[in-house]
Every structure is written in structure tokens, then in C-alpha cells.
FIDREN-175136 format. One line per field, with one value per residue (C-alpha): residue in one letter; x, y, z; residue number from 1. Coordinates in Angstrom, 1 decimal. Layout:
<nodes>
zado	[a,...]
u	[X,...]
v	[Y,...]
w	[Z,...]
marba	[NUM,...]
</nodes>
This chain:
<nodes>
zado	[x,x,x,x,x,x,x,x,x,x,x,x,x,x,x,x,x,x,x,x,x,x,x,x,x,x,x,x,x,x,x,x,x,x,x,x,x,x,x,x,x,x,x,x,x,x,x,x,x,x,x,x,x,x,x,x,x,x,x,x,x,x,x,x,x,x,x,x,x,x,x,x,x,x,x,x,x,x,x,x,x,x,x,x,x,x,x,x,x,x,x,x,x,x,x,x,x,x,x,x,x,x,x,x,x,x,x,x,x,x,x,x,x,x,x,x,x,x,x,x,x,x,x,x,x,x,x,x,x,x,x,x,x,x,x,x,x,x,x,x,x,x,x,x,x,x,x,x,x,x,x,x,x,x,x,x,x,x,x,x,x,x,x,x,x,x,x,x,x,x,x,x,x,x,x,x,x,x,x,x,x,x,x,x,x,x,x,x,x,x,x,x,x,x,x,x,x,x,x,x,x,x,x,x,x,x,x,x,x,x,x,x,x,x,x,x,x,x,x,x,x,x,x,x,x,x,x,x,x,x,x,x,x,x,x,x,x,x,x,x,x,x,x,x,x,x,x,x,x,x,x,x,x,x,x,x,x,x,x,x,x,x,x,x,x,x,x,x,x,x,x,x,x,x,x,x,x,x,x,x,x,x,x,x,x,x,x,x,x,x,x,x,x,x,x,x,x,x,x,x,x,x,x,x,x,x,x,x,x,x,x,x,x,x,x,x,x,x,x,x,x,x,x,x,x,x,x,x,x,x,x,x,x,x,x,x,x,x,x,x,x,x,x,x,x,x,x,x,x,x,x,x,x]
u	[-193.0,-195.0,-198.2,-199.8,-199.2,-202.3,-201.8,-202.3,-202.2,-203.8,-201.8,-202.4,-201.6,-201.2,-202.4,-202.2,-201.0,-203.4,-205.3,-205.2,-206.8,-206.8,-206.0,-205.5,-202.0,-200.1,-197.9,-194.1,-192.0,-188.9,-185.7,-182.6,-181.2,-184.7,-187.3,-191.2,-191.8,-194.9,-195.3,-197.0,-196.1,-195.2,-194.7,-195.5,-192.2,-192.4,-191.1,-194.6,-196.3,-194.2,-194.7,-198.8,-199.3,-196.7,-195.9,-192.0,-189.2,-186.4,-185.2,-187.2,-191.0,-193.9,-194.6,-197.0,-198.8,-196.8,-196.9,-195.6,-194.0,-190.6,-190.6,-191.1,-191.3,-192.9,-192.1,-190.5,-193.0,-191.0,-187.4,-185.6,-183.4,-180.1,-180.6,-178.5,-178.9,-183.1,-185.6,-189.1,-190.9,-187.9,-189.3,-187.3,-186.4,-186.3,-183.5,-185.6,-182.4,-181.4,-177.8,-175.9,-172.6,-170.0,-169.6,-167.0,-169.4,-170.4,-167.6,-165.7,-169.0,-171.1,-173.5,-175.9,-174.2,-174.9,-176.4,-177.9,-180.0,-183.5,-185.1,-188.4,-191.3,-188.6,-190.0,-190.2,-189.7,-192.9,-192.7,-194.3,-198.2,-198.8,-199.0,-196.3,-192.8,-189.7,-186.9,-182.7,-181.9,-178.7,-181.7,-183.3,-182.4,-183.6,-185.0,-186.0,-189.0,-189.5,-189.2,-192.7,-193.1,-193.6,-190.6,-188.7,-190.4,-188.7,-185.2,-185.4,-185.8,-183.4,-180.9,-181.1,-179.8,-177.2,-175.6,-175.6,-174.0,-171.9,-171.0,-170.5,-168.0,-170.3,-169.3,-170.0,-170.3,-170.9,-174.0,-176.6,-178.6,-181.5,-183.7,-187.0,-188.8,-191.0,-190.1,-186.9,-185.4,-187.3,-185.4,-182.2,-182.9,-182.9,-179.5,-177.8,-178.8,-177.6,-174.2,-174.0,-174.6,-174.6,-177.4,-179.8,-181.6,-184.0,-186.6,-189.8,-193.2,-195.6,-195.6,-196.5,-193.3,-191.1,-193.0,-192.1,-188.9,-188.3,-189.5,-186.8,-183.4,-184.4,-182.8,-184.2,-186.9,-187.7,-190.4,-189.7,-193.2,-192.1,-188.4,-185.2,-183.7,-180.1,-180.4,-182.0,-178.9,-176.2,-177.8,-178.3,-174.2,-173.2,-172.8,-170.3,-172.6,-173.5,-170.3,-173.0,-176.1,-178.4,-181.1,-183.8,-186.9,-185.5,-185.8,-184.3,-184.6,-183.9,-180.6,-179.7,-180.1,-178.5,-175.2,-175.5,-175.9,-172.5,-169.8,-166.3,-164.7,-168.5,-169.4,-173.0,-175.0,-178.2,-180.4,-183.3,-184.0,-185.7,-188.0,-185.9,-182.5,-180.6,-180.6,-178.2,-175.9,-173.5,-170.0,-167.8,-169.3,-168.5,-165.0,-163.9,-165.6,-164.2,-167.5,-167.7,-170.5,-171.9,-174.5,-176.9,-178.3,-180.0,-177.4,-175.1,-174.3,-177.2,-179.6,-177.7,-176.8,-180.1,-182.1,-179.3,-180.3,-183.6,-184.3,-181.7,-184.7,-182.4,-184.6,-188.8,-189.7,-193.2,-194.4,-194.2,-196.6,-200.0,-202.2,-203.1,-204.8,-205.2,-204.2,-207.4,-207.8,-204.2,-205.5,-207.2,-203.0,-201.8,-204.4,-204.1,-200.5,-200.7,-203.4,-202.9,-199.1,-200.2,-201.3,-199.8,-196.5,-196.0,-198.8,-198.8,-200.5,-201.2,-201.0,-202.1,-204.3]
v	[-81.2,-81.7,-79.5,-83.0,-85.1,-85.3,-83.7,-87.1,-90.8,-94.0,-96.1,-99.0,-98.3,-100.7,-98.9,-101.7,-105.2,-107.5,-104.3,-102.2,-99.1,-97.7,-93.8,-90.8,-89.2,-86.4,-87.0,-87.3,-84.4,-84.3,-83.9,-83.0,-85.9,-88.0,-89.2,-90.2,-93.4,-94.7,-97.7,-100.7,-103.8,-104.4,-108.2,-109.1,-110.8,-112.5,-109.9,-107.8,-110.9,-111.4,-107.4,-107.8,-110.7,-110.0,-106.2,-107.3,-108.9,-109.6,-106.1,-104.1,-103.1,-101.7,-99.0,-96.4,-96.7,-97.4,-98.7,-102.8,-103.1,-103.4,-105.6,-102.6,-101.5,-99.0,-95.8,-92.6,-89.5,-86.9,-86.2,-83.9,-81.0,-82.4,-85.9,-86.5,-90.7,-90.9,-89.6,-89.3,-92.2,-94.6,-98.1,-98.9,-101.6,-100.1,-100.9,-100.9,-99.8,-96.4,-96.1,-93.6,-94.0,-93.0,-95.4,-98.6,-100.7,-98.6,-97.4,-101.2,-102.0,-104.0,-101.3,-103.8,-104.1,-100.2,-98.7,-95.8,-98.0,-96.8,-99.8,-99.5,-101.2,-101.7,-99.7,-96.5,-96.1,-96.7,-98.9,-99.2,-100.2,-96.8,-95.3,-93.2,-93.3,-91.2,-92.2,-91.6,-92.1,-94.2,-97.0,-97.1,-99.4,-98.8,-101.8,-103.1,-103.0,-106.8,-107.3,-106.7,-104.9,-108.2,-109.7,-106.5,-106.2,-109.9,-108.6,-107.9,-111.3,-112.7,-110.3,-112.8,-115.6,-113.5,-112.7,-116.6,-117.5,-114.9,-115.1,-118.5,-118.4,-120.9,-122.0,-123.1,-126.9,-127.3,-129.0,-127.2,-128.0,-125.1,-126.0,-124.1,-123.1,-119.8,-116.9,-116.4,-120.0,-120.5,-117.0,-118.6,-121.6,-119.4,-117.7,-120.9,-121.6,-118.0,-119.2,-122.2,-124.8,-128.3,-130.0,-128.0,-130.0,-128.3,-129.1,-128.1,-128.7,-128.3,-130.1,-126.9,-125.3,-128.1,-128.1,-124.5,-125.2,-127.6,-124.8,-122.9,-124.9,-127.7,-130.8,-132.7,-131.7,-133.5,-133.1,-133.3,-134.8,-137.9,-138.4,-137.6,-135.2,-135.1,-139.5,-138.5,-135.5,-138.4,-141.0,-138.0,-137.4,-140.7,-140.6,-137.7,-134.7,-131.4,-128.7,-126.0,-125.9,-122.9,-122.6,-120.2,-121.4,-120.2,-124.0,-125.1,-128.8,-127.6,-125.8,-129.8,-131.3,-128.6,-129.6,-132.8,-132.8,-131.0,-133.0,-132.2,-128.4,-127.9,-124.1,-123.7,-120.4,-119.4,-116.9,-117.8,-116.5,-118.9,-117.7,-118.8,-117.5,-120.4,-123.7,-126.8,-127.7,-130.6,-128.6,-131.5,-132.5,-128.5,-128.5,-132.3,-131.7,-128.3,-126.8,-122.9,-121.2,-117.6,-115.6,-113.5,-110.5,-109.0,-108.5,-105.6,-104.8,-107.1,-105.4,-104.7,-108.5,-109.9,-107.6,-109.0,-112.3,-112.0,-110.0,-112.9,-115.5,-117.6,-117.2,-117.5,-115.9,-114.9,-118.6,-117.8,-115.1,-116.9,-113.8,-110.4,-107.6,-104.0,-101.7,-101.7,-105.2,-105.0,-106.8,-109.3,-110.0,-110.2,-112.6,-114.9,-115.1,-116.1,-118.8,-120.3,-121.9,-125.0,-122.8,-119.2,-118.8,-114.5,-112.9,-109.4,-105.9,-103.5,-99.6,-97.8,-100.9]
w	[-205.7,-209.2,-208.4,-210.4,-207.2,-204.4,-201.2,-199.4,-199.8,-198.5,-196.0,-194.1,-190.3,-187.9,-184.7,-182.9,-183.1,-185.1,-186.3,-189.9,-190.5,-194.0,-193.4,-195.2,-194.7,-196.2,-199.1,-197.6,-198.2,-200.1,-198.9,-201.5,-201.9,-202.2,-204.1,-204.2,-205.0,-206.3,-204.8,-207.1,-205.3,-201.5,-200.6,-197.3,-195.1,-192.0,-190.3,-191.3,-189.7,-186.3,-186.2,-186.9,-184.6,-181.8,-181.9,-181.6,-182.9,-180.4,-179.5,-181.7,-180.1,-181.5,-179.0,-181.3,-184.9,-187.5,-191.1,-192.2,-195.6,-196.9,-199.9,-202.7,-206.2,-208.1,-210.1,-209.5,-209.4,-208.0,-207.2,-204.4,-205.6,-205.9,-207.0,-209.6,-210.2,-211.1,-212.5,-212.8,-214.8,-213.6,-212.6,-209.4,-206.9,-203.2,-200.9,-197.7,-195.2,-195.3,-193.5,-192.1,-194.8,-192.2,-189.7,-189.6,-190.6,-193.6,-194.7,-194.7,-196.9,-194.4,-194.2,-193.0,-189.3,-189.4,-186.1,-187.5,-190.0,-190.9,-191.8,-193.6,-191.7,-188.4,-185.4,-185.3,-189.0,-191.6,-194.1,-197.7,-197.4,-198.7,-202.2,-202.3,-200.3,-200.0,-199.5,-200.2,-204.1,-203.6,-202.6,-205.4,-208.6,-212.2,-213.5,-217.1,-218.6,-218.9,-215.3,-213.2,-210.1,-208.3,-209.3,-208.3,-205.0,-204.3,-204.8,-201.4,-199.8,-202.7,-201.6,-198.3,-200.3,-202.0,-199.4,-197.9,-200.8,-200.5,-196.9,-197.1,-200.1,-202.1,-205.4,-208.4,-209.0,-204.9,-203.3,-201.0,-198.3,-198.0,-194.8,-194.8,-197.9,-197.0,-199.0,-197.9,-198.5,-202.0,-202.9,-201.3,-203.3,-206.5,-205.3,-204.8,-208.0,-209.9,-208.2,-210.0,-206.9,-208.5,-206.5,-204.6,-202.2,-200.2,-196.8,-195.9,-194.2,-196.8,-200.1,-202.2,-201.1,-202.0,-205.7,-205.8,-205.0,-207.1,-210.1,-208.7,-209.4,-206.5,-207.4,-204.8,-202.4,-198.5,-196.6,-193.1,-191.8,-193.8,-193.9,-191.6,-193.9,-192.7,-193.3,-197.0,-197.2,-196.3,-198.7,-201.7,-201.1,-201.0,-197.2,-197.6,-196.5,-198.3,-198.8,-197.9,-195.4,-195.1,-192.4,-193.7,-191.5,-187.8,-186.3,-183.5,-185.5,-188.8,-187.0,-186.0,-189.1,-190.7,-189.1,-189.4,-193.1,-193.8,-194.8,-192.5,-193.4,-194.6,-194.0,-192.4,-192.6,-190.2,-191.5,-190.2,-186.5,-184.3,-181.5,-178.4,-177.6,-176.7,-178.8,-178.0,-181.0,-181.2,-179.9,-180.9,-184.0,-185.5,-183.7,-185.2,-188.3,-188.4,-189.4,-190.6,-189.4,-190.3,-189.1,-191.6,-191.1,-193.5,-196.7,-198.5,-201.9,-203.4,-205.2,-208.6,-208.8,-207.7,-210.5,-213.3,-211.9,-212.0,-215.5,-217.1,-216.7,-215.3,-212.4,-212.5,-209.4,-210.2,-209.4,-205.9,-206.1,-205.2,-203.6,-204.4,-203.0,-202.9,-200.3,-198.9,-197.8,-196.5,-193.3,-195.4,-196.9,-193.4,-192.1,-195.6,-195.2,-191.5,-192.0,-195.5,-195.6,-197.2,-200.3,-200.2,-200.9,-201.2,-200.7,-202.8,-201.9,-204.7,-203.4,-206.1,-207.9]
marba	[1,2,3,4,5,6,7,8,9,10,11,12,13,14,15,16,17,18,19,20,21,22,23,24,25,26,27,28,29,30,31,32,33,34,35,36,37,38,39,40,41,42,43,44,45,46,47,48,49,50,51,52,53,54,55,56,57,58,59,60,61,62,63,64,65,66,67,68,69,70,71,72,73,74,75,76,77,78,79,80,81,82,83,84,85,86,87,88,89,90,91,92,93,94,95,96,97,98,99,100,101,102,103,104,105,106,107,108,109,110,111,112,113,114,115,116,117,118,119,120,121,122,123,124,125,126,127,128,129,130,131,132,133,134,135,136,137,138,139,140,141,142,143,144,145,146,147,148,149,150,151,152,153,154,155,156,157,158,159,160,161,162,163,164,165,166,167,168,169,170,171,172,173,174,175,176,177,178,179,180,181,182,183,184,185,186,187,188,189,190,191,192,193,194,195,196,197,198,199,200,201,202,203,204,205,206,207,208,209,210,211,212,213,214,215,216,217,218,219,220,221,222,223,224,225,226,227,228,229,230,231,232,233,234,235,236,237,238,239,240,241,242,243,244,245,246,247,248,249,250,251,252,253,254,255,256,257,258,259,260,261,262,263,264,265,266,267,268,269,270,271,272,273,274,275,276,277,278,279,280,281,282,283,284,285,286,287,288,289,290,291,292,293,294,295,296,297,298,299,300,301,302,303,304,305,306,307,308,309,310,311,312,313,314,315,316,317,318,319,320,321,322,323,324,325,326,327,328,329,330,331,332,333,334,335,336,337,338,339,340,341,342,343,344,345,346,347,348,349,350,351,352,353]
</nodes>
């Protein structure tokens, strides 16, 4: 390791659920095939949220301390012994799910199904609201010099949309029907629109989401406290339905109208996860429609694509970045992302400034 480097580091521990200390920690050590990242922007997910105000997501438990963050980008500072693809001074996007490599799943390239995932900011592993991370050099990306280390950080949750559109065999010239504009479905909005999706035409809650949205290849934006949106969907198609629904905001209602605004042989993808179990769809309608539906998880193979899409310009996704704060007031991000959504769309934490 560069004698330059500090011994330790400041991280942002979650000891418990709805509490963050600031702590000093040693600096990670290398392993061969790793690197040190210097981590410059973490954006904060959901999943950091459900994790900080529930201690839990479905079948994953926070049982001991352990640090949120998976959203990442920042520059290399050191490298292991035998890594051969980076360098130091590299400004990198971070792949947050370390896999195995060997398993079915892996090796038929949906390393995302694997078991043996270490998933950064998924109990027990730590995640990025620290100033320097190591982890395996395969996930890490080189990116351009125009691009910033916010834009970078939110290849991850565009990967999300990638793989939607990817899963669900969109194409160009099609129409889509994004329900849910948080993070995830604005980024989903911007993939449908890297794929060359016709009309975009997206749903939401709050009006600032729907403007940002719109910023982001929206054609036509609903907002669900003021209109049925699978009647405004028909209308919008000319009765015939949308050839491609996406539900990014993990709503049992959103789920619904989904369906019911895909025209028959439409293909329907659910990435967001909703808090209960078992929801009550419309069997016949998705058997005499013949209706396609996939699941998401997470996504594979992204990251290279969604950094050509983003440093293109095709895409502006710095206008959802309306917060910022320093790893110190990490809390202060949690707790602004939790009780602003009528104003914050990603809220950004700064590790090392």
C-alpha cells in the first residue's frame, strides 16, 4: 500500500437502525486482485432508507453495525499486486455486487441471480459512506473526464433500467409506460429513452418528479392524485394500450394499472418491490391478453453501456441531483431523503469533500 495513504478513514456506521455515528476505521487492506477506491460520491437508494429506518429488507436483516452506501464513484488510490485492468489516478464507476464467477448463474452471465453475491451496503457486507473502499478490479469502470462523479455514482440505479429494457426485449420506436418516478424509475425513464422508446409516458405522486421526468425523455407525465392513469395510458394510445409497462415504485396500485395499461401480447416488467408479499392481479386479463411479465432483480452486464449512455449527453442525469452533504452529516442525507419527496429527488453524500 502507497506509504502516502492514512492509516484510517472516516465512515458513517449505522450501529443501529435510525442512528449514524461518524467513526474512525482502518484503511481496508488489499487483496491481489483489488483496489482502493477513493470514494467522491455515494448516492443514497431506497434500499439505504428501508435499511436506516427498518433494519430489513425482506430476507436480509441488519443484525450488527454496518455501513449504507452502494451508489459509488471516485478515484483509484491504490491497487493490489496482480491487478492488471486499473490503475492508480483512474476515475471509476463501482459495480456494487461482487460475485463468485463460477456458479450457473455466473457463468450463463446472470451473475446477478448469484448466491455467493457480496453486495455492498446488503447485510453483513459494508457499503460506501466511507472515504476509501476496496474492492475486486473487474467492478470497477474507467470513466471520462467530462463525466462527474455524481453522474457516475447514478450508473448504478440506471443499470436498473437497463436491464428492464433489456429483460423485456424493448425496442426502438415502442411506447412505455414507467409507473413510479423516484430514482429508480426517472433512471428507467432515461433508459427507455437510450433504447429509442417512441413515447415515454411516465406516473408519479409528486409534481417535481414528473417535471424531472419530463427533462429526462418523458413524453407525457400523470400524476396519480389527479387522474386514472391506466384511462389517460388508453386515451394517450388511442385505446390500444402501451407495448411496454414498467413498475419502478413497488405499488400494489401502480402494479394494477400497470397491467391494465398494456395493450394485448404487451410485456410487463416489476422492478419495484412492494412491502407485502401477496398482491391480487387480474389472472384472466394476463392469460387472454397474453401478457409477458418479468421480474427484475437488480441487473448484469450494465455498467459499460449505461456510462456510454450517460457521457453521450444523450442523457442529463445531473438534474436529479437536488442535495448534498459531506460524510459527516450522513444522517442529515438519510433523514432529508426520507422526509423531503416533494422536493429531493437524489440526495448526494461527499466522502472526502
Amino acid at each position: 500500500m502507497d506509504s502516502k495513504l492514512p492509516r484510517t478513514m472516516k465512515a458513517a456506521v449505522m450501529p443501529k437502525p435510525g442512528s449514524i455515528e461518524i467513526k474512525e476505521v482502518p484503511l481496508p487492506a488489499l487483496q491481489d486482485h483489488e483496489v482502493l477506491v477513493q470514494v467522491m460520491a455515494v448516492g443514497v437508494c431506497g434500499s439505504d432508507l428501508h435499511y436506516y429506518e427498518h433494519g430489513r429488507i425482506g430476507r436480509f436483516v441488519v443484525e450488527q453495525p454496518i455501513i449504507l452506501g452502494h451508489e459509488c464513484a471516485g478515484i483509484i488510490a491504490a491497487v493490489g499486486g496482480k491487478v492488471t485492468r486499473a490503475a492508480v489516478g483512474d476515475r471509476v464507476a463501482v459495480e456494487p455486487g461482487v460475485t463468485c464467477g463460477l456458479c450457473p448463474d455466473c457463468k450463463a452471465g446472470r451473475y446477478n441471480l448469484c448466491p455467493d453475491v457480496q453486495f455492498l451496503a446488503t447485510p453483513p457486507v459494508d457499503g460506501a459512506f466511507v472515504q476509501y473502499l476496496a474492492i475486486r478490479e473487474d467492478m470497477v469502470f474507467q470513466i471520462p473526464d467530462h463525466l462527474s462523479f455524481e453522474e457516475a455514482a447514478l450508473v448504478e440505479p440506471f443499470s436498473v433500467g437497463i436491464h428492464a429494457a433489456v429483460r423485456s426485449r424493448l425496442q426502438a420506436g415502442e411506447t412505455v409506460a414507467i409507473m413510479g418516478m423516484g430514482p429508480v424509475g426517472l433512471m428507467a425513464a432515461a433508459a427507455a429513452k437510450s433504447y429509442g422508446a417512441a413515447d415515454i409516458i411516465v406516473t408519479d405522486l409528486e409534481e417535481v418528479r414528473l417535471q424531472a421526468a419530463l427533462k429526462l425523455g418523458a413524453a407525457h407525465a400523470i400524476n396519480v392524485r389527479e387522474q386514472d392513469a391506466a384511462a389517460v395510458i388508453r386515451e394517450l394510445t388511442g385505446g390500444i394500450g402501451v407495448d411496454v409497462a414498467w413498475e419502478t415504485a413497488g405499488s400494489p396500485r401502480a402494479l394494477q394499472s400497470a397491467l391494465q395499461s398494456l395493450r394485448r401480447g404487451g410485456r410487463l416488467a416489476i422492478v419495484g418491490l412492494p412491502a407485502q408479499d401477496d398482491i391480487p392481479l387480474n389472472v384472466p386479463l394476463i392469460a387472454d391478453s397474453e401478457l409477458d411479465i418479468y421480474g427484475i432483480f437488480r441487473y448484469a452486464n450494465t455498467y459499460r453501456k449505461g456510462i456510454r449512455f450517460l457521457e453521450s449527453g444523450l442523457v442529463d442525469a445531473s438534474v436529479l441531483v437536488t442535495d448534498r452533504y459531506p460524510l459527516d452529516q450522513t444522517q442529515e442525507a438519510l433523514e432529508r431523503a426520507i422526509h423531503n419527496k416533494n422536493a429531493s429527488l437524489k440526495v448526494m453524500v461527499y466522502p472526502n469533500g
